[in-house]
C-alpha positions in Angstrom: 16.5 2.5 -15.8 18.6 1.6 -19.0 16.3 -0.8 -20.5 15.5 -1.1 -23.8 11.6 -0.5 -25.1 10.9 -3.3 -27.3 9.3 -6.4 -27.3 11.0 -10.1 -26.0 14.2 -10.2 -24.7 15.8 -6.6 -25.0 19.0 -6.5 -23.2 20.2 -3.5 -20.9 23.1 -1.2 -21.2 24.9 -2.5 -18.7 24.4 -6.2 -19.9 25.4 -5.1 -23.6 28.5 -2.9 -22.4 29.9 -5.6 -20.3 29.6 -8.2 -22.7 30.8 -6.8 -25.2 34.1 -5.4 -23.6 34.3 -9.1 -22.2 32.8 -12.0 -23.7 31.5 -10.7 -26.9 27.8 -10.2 -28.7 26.0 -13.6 -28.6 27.5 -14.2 -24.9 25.9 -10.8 -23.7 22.2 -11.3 -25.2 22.4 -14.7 -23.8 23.4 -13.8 -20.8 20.8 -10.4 -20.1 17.9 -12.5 -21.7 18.7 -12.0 -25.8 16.3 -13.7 -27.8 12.7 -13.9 -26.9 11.8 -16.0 -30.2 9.5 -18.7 -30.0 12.4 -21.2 -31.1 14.4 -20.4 -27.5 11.4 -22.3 -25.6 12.1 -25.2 -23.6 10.5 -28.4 -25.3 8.2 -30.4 -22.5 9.8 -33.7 -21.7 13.4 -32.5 -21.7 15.7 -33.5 -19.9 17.1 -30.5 -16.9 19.1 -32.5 -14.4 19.1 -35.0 -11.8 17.7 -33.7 -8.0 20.8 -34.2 -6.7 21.5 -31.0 -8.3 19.5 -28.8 -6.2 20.3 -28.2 -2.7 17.4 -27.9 -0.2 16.9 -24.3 0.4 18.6 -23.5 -2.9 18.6 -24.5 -6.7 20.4 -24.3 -9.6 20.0 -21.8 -12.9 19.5 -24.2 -16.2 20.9 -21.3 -18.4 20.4 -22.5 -21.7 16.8 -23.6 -20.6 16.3 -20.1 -19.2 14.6 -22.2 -16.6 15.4 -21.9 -12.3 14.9 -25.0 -10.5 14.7 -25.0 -6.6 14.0 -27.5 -3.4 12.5 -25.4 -0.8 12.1 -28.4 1.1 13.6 -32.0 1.2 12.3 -33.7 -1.9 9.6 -30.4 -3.2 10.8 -29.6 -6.3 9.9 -26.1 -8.1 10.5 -24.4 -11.5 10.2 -20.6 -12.7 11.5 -18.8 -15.1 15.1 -17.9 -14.9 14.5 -14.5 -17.1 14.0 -11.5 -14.6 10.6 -9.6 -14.6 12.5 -6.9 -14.5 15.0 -6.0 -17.4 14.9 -9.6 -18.6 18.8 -10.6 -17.2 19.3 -14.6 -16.5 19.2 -14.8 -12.7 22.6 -15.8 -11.5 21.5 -18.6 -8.1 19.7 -19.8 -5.5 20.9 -19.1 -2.0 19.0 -19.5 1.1 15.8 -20.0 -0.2 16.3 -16.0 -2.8 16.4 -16.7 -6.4 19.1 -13.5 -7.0 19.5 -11.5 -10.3 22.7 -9.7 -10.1 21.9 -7.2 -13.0 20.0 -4.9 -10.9 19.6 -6.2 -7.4 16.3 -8.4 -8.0 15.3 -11.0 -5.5 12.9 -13.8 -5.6 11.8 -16.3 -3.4 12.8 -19.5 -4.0 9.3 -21.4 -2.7 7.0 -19.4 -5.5 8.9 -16.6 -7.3 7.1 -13.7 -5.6 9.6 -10.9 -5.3 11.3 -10.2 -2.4 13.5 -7.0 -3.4 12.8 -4.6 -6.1 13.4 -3.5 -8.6 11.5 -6.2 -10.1 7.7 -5.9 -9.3 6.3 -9.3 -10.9 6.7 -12.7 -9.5 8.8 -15.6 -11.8 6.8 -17.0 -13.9 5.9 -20.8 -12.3 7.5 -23.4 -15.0 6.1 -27.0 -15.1 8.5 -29.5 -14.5 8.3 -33.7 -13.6 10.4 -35.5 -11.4 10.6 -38.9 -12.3 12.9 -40.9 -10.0 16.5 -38.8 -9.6 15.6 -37.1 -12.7 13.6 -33.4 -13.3 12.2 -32.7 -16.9 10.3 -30.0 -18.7 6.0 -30.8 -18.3 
């Protein structure tokens, strides 16, 4: 495809073209995975949300966490990595138990990141998270 060799987050054409006729430079390498230092980690014991945030058989994208948190069951909580496997876009939801990725089709599922539609071929990477109470944080 249009992807970028290189290593982190290297964004694709069609990421950096519609960001940059849209919502400018920093938006578009945010948004298709930009970045990739060591600095754009997620510190353990942060803060994500509260659980009533994630529907069962959804979740919800913690963008600037670059973290995907879902419930594939009433009160089971689950975290991966919100960077696609396969060009390194943000995925965009959780619907019906799919973790989606709208840059190129992607599909994951929402009880252990495997992949459910190429063109990704890797799983999510699992993220460790606590739930402590209403409240989810980084482990």
């Amino acid at each position: 495809m249009d992807t970028a060799n290189g290593s982190g987050g290297t964004a694709t054409r069609r990421c950096f073209v519609a960001a940059v006729s849209g919502a400018g430079l920093a938006g578009a390498l945010a948004a298709c995975g930009g970045g990739g230092t060591d600095g754009d980690e997620p510190s353990p014991g942060k803060e994500l949300g509260s659980t009533s945030q994630i529907p069962v058989g959804g979740g919800k994208v913690f963008a600037d966490d670059k973290v995907v948190v879902t419930q594939p069951e009433k009160g089971e909580f689950k975290a991966f990595s919100a960077v696609c496997t396969h060009a390194q876009c943000l995925v965009s939801g959780v619907k019906d138990a799919t973790i989606t990725c709208d840059c190129h089709g992607s599909r994951f599922s929402a009880d252990d990141g495997s992949v459910r539609n190429p063109p990704a071929t890797k799983a999510l990477p699992e993220v460790g998270i606590e739930v402590d109470g209403d409240r989810i944080r980084l482990a």
